[in-house]
C-alpha positions in Angstrom: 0.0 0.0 0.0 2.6 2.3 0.9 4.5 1.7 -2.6 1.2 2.2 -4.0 0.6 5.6 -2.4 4.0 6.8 -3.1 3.5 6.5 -6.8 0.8 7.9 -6.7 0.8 11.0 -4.4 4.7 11.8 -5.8 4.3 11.5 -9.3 4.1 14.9 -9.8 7.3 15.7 -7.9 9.1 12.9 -9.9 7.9 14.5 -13.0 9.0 18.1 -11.7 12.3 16.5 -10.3 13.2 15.1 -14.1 12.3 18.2 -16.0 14.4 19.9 -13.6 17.1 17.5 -14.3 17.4 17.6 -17.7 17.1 20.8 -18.9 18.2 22.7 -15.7 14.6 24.5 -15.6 11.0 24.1 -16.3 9.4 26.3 -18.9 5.6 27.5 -18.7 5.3 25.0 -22.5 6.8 22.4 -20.8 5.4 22.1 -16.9 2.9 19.4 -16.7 -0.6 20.8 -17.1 -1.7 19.7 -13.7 1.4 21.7 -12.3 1.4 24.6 -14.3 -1.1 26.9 -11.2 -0.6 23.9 -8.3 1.0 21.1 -6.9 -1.1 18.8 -5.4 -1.0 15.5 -3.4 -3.4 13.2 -3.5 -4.0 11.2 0.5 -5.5 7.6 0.4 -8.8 6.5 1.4 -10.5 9.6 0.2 -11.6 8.6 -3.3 -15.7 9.2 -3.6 -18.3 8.9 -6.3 -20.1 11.8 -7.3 -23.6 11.0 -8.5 -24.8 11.3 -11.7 -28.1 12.3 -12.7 -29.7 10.4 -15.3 -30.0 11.3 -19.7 -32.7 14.0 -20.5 -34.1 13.6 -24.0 -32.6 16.8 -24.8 -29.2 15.8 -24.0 -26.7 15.4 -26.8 -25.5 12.3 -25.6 -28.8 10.7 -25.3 -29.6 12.9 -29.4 -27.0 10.8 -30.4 -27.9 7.1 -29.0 -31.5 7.6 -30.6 -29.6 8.7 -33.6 -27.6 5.6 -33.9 -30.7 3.5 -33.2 -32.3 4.6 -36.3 -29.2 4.2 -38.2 -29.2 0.5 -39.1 -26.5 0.5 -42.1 -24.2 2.2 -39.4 -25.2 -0.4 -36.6 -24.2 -3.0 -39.3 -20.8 -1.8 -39.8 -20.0 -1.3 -36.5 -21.5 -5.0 -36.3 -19.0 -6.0 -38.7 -16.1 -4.3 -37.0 -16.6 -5.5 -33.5 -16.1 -9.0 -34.9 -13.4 -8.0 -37.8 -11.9 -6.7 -34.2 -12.8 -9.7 -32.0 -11.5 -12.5 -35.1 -7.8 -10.8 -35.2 -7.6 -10.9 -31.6 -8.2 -14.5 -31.8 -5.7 -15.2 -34.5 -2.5 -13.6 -32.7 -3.6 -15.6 -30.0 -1.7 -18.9 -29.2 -3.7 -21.5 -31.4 -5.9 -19.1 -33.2 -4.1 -19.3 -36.3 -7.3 -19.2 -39.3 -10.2 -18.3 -37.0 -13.5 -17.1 -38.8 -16.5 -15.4 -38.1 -19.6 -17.3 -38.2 -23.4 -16.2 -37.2 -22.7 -13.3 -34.7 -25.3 -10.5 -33.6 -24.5 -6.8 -31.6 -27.3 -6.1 -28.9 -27.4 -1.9 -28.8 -27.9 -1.0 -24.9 -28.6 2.7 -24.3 -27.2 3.7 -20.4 -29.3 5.4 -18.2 -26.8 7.7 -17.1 -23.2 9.0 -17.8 -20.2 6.7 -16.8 -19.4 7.2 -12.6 -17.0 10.3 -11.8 -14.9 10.4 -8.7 -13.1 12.7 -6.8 -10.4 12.1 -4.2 -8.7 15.1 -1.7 -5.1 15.9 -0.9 -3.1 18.8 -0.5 -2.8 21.9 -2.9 0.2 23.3 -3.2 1.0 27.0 -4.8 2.9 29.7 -4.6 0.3 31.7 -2.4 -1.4 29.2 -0.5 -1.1 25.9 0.8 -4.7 24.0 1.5 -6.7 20.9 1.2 -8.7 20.5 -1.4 -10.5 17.9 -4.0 -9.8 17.4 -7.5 -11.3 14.4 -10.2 -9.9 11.6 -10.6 -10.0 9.1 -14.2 -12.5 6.2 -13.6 -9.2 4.1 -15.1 -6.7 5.1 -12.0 -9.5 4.4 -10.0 -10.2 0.7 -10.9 -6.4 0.2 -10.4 -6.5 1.5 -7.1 -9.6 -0.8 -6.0 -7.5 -4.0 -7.8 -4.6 -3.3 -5.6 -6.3 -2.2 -2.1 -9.0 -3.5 -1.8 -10.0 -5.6 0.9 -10.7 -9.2 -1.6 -7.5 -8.2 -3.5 -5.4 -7.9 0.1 -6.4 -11.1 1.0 -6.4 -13.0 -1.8 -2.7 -12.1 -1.8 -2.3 -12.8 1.3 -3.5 -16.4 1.5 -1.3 -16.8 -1.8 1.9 -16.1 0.1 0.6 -18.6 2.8 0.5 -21.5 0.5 3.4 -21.0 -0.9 5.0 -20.6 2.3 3.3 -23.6 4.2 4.0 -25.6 1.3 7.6 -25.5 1.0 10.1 -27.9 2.6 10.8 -26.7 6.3 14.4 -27.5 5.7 14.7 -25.5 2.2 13.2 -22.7 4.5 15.4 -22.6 7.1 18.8 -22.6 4.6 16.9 -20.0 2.9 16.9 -17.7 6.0 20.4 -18.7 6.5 21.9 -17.6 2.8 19.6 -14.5 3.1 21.3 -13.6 6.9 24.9 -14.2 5.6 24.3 -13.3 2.1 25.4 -16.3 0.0 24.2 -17.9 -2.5 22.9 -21.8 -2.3 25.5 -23.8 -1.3 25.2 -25.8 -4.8 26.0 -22.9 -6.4 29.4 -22.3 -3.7 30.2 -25.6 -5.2 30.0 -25.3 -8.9 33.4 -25.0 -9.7 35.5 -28.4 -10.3 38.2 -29.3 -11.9 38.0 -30.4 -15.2 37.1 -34.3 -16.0 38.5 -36.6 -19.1 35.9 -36.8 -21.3 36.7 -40.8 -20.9 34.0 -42.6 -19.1 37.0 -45.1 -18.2 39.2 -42.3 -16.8 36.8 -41.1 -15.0 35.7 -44.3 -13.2 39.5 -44.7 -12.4 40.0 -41.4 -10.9 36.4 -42.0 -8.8 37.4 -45.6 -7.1 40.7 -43.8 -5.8 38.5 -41.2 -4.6 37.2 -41.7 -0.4 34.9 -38.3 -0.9 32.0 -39.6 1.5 29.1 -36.7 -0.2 25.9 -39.3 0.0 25.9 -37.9 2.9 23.9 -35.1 1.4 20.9 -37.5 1.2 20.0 -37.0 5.1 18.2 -34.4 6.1 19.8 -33.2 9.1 23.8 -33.3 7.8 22.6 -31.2 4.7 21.1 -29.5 6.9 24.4 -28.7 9.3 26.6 -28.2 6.4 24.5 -25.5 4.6 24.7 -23.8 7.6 28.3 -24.4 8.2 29.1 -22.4 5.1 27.4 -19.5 5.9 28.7 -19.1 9.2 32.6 -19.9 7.2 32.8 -17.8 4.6 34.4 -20.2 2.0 37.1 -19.2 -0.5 35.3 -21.2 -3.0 32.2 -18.4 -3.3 34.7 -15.7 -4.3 35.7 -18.4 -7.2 32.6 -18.0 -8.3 31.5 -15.3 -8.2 31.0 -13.2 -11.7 32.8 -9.8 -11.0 36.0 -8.8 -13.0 39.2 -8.7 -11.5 39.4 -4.8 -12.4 36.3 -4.4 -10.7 37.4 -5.9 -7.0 37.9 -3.1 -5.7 33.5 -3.1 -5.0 34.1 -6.2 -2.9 34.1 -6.4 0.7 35.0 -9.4 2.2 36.3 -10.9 5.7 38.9 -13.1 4.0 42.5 -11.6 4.0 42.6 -12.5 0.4 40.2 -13.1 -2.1 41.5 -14.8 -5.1 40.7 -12.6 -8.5 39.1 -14.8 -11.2 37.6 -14.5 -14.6 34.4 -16.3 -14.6 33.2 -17.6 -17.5 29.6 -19.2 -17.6 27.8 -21.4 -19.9 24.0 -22.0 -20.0 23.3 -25.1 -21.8 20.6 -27.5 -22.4 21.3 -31.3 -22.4 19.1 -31.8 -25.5 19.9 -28.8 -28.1 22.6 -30.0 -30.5 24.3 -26.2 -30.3 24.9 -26.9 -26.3 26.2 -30.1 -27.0 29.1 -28.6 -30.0 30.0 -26.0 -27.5 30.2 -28.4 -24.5 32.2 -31.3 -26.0 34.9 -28.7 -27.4 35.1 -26.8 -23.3 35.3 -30.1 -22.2 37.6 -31.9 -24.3 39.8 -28.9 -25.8 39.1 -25.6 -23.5 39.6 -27.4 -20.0 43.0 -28.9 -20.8 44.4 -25.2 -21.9 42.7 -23.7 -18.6 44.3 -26.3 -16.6 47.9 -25.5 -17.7 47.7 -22.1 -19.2 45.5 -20.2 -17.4 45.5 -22.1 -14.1 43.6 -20.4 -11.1 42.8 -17.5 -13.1 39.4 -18.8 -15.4 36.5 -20.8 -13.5 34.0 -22.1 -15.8 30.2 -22.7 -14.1 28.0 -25.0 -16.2 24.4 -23.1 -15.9 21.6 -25.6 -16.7 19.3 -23.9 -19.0 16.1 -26.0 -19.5 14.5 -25.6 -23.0 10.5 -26.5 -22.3 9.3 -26.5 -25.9 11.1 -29.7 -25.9 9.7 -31.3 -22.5 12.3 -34.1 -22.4 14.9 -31.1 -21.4 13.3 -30.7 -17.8 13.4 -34.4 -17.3 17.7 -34.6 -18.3 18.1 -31.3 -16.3 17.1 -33.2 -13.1 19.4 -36.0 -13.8 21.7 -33.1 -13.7 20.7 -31.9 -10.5 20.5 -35.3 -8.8 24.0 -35.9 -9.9 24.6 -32.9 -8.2 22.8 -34.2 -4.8 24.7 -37.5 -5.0 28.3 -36.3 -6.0 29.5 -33.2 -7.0 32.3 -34.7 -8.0 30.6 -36.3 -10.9 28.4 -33.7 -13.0 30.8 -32.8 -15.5 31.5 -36.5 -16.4 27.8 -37.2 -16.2 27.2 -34.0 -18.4 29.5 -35.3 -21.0 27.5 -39.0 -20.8 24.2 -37.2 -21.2 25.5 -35.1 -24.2 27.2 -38.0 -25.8 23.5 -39.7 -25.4 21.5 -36.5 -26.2 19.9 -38.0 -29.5 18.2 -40.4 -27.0 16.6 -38.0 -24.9 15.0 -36.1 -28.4 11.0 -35.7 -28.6 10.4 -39.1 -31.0 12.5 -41.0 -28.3 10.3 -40.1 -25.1 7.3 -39.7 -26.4 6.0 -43.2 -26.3 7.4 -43.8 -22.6 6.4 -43.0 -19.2 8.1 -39.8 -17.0 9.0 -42.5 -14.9 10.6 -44.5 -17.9 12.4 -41.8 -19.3 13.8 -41.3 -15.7 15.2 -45.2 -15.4 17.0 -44.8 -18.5 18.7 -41.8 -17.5 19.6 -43.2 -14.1 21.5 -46.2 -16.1 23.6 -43.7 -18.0 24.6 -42.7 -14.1 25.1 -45.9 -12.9 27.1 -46.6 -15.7 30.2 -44.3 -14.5 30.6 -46.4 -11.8 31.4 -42.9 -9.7 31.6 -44.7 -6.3 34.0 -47.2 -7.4 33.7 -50.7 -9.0 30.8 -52.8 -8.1 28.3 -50.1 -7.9 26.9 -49.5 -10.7 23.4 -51.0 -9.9 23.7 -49.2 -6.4 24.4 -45.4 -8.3 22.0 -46.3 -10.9 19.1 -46.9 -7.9 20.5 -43.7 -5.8 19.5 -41.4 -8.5 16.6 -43.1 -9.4 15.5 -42.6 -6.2 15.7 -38.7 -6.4 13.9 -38.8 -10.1 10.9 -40.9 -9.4 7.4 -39.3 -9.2 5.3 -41.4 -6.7 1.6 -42.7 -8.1 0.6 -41.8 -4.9 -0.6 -38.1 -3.5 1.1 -36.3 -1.4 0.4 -34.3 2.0 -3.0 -32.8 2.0 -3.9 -34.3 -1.3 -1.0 -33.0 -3.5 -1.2 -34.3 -7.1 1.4 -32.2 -8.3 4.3 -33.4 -6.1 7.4 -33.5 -8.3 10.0 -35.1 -7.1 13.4 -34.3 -4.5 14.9 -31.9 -6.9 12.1 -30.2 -8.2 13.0 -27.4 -5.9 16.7 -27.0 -6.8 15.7 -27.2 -10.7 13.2 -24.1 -9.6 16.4 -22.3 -8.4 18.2 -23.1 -11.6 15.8 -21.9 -13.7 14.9 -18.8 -11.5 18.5 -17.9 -12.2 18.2 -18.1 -16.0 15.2 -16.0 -16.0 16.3 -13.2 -14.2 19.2 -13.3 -16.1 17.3 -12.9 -18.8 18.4 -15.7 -20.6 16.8 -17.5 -23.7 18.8 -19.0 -26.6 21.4 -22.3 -25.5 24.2 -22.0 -25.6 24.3 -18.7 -24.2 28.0 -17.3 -22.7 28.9 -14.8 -20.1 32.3 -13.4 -18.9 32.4 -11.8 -15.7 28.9 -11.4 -15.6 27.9 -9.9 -19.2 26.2 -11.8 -21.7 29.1 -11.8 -24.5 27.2 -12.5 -27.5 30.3 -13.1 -29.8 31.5 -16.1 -28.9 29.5 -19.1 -31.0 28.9 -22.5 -30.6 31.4 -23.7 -33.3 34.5 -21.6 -31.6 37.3 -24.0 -31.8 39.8 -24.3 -29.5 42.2 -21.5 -30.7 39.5 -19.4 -31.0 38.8 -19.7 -27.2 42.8 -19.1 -26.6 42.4 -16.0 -28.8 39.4 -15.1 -26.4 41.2 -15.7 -23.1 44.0 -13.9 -24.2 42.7 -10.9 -24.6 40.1 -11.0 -21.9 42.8 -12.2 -19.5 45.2 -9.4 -19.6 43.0 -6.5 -19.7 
């Protein structure tokens, strides 16, 4: 409400405030006409309709309703261009391609009356006097007001932002207070930054059984829970790594390390099923990484963003294998990102659309299983973990829920709340140090990436 009132009572002095701005005065031609004699400011609450008294026959209005009534080749047209009107609207509309008009009829009501004026008071403000007074008000600004104050509209809001409140996870809540109070960012996201796999499946199942990382951990509720917190209360070294600020620019950065490493950040949104991502992903991977490693070690962090694509609806179901390779094992989503891309064609619309969620799901859990990530003989084991965190249960959930999702519905929410406000749309899309850097292309090859660093790098 107070937004609301501030917008509207202060327009006038925001207008005033800009003219005054730009041109270092206000001339009499250019003042507002409503502050060319006064200023005024409207209060809330004090909008009232005035009356109106009905048509006399010897009003013009009403002399020219009985005139139209008697006009039937002009009610025709008019006929004819409501529906000309109504047809086009229909057309532009999703779906509404090739819409006619059929039978159709226009019924001619004559009002009683004039439309309802208002009034609302506030305070007048010259260069004489200042008093309080009451001025008109548009029936349009008025209907707006109602929308947004009044009493069904409050509430209605209101038991909106209960739902969706009651109806998250309590534990998602609490680490959401927690990033908020200590002003980090989910502690996915702190993580996103690894080093660079072979794009060998075999490497990377060698490198995994001589690894002892115990992360399943992650699966109970109440160690998540303590570590989430643990990293806002530590302020890890691994969130400046990531964060998407230019080295030049570090001087904006307040922090309670001693020393805050300066890195480029380079981030890629991709989708697991568009053939562009998969071009640009295979030569990071494969090519890029290696030269990052040796070249331009500790000063380039790459973050893979997962950019789901919903015209094609398979893309939602591989970004949550993503995610739940992220739940399981960090460790492991860049080699599992390189299976799924290397698999892509199998995850395309004519491949899924004869199959189950649930299906589509199983078969992307075998591609996990297949690393092997926890070492040999668990294949079947990793392949079931995941699984696990895909399935949609045929039964409903608390109070009734139907539309349950599955565990990482609500970190795919986060994902693709970060593309949006990021305003992201076309995969791949690239950004360096924050800024959308529309040059670089899918089919970049490796020296063109050098070239890129290079000059990036050193500036």
């Amino acid at each position: 409400m107070y937004n609301i009132f501030t917008k509207v009572a202060f327009a006038p002095l925001d207008k005033l405030a800009d003219e005054f701005e730009k041109e270092g005065t206000i001339s009499d031609s250019e003042t507002p006409e409503e502050l060319e004699d006064a200023l005024f400011i409207p209060f809330p609450g004090t909008i009232k309709q005035i009356p109106q008294s009905p048509y006399r026959g010897s009003d013009p209005e009403w002399q020219e309703y009985i005139k139209f009534s008697k006009d039937l080749e002009l009610i025709k047209k008019v006929r004819i261009e409501l529906a000309e009107i109504t047809r086009r609207s229909v057309e532009n509309a999703k779906g509404g391609k090739g819409a006619r008009i059929l039978k159709h009829w226009l019924d001619v009501i004559y009002p009683s009356g004039p439309p309802p004026a208002f009034v609302h008071s506030g305070i007048e403000i010259t260069d004489d006097f200042v008093s309080w007074t009451t001025v008109p008000i548009d029936q349009e600004t008025v209907l707006r007001l109602h929308q947004a104050l009044f009493p069904v509209a409050v509430a209605k809001a209101s038991w909106k932002f209960v739902q969706v409140l009651f109806s998250q996870d309590p534990e998602e809540k609490t680490r959401s207070i927690m990033r908020a109070h200590y002003r980090l960012p989910d502690p996915a996201e702190v993580k996103k930054t690894y080093p660079a796999l072979a794009s060998s499946d075999k490497k990377v199942t060698e490198e995994k059984s001589q690894s002892s990382v115990a992360t399943h951990v992650l699966q109970e509720h109440t160690e998540r829970l303590q570590h989430n917190i643990s990293v806002c209360q530590n302020y890890s070294a691994a969130y400046f790594k990531n964060m998407a600020l230019a080295p030049k620019f570090y001087g904006q950065l307040f922090t309670s390390l001693s020393h805050a490493p300066k890195v480029h950040t380079l981030e890629v949104y991709l989708d697991y099923v568009c053939p562009f991502s998969k071009k640009q992903f295979e030569t990071l991977y494969e090519k890029v990484f290696p030269i990052i490693k040796t070249k331009y070690t500790g000063r380039i962090n790459v973050v893979f963003r997962q950019q789901v694509q919903p015209w094609h609806p398979s893309s939602t179901l591989v970004h949550e294998a993503g995610v739940a390779a992220l739940r399981l094992d960090p460790k492991t989503f860049w080699a599992y990102s390189a299976v799924l891309f290397k698999h892509q064609t199998e995850f395309f619309d004519v491949n899924v659309v004869n199959e189950t969620r649930n299906q589509t799901y199983r078969r992307l859990a075998k591609l996990y299983g297949a690393l092997g990530a926890s070492g040999p003989g668990t294949h079947q084991a990793d392949e079931d973990k995941l699984y696990e965190l895909l399935v949609v249960g045929e039964k409903a959930g608390e109070g009734g829920a139907l539309n349950i999702g599955n565990k990482v519905t609500d970190d795919l929410k986060l994902l693709i709340k970060l593309g949006r406000q990021t305003g992201i749309h076309v995969s791949p899309t690239v950004l360096w140090d924050g800024l959308v850097d529309n040059s670089i292309s899918s089919s970049w090859t490796v020296e063109q990436w050098d070239k890129y660093f290079e000059e990036k790098v050193h500036k």
